[in-house]
N, C-alpha and C positions, 0 to 999 in steps of 0.2 A: 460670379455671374449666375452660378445657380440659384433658384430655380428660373433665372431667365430665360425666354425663349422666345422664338423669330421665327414669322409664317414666310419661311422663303416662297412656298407657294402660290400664296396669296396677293403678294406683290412684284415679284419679283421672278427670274428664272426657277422653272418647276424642280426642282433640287429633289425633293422627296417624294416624287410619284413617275410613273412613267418606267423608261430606259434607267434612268438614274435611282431606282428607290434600293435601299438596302448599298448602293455602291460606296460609301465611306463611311466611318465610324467617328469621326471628330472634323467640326470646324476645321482645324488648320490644316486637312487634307485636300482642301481650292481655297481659305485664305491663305496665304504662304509667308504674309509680313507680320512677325509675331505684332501683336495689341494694334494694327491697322488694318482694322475686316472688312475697308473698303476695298481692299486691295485682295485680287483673286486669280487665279490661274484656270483655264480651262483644256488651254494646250497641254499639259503635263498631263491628262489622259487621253485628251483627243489630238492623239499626235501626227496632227495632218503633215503631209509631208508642203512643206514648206514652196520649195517652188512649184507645187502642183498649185496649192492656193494664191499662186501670185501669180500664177498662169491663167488662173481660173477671175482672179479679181484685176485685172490687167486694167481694165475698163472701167473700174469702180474709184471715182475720188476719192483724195485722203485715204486709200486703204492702207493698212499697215499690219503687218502680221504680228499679231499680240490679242491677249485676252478679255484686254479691254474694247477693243477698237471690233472684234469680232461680237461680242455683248451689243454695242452699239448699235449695230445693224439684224443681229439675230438672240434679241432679245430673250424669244420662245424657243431659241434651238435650233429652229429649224432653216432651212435655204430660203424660205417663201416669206421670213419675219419681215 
């Protein structure tokens, strides 16, 4: 894959600027399914406590606690995406 590379920035969640700049040193530290980099984890550092955010998402359809389903609604990060 060298010297490939990918503007997570650019399209996608801000990965390499922000809160997040300098916090992991390889892809597979939020993809987590070796050779499938759609697949991503955000919970294994942002480890919200589980029934607070389903306390918190009680009112929200479809919600599901997972990394994906969180991405889906807070694309940018944040509460407000």
């Amino acid at each position: 894959w060298r010297p490939a590379s990918f503007n997570h920035d650019g399209q996608f969640f801000p990965i390499y600027s922000g809160k997040h700049r300098g916090k992991w040193s390889s892809c597979e530290d939020c993809h987590v399914s070796p050779g499938n980099f759609g697949v991503f984890e955000c919970i294994t550092c942002h480890a919200h406590n589980q029934g607070e955010m389903d306390q918190k998402h009680h009112e929200v359809g479809g919600y599901v606690y997972n990394s994906q389903a969180c991405y889906q609604c807070h694309p940018r990060g944040s509460g407000g995406d």
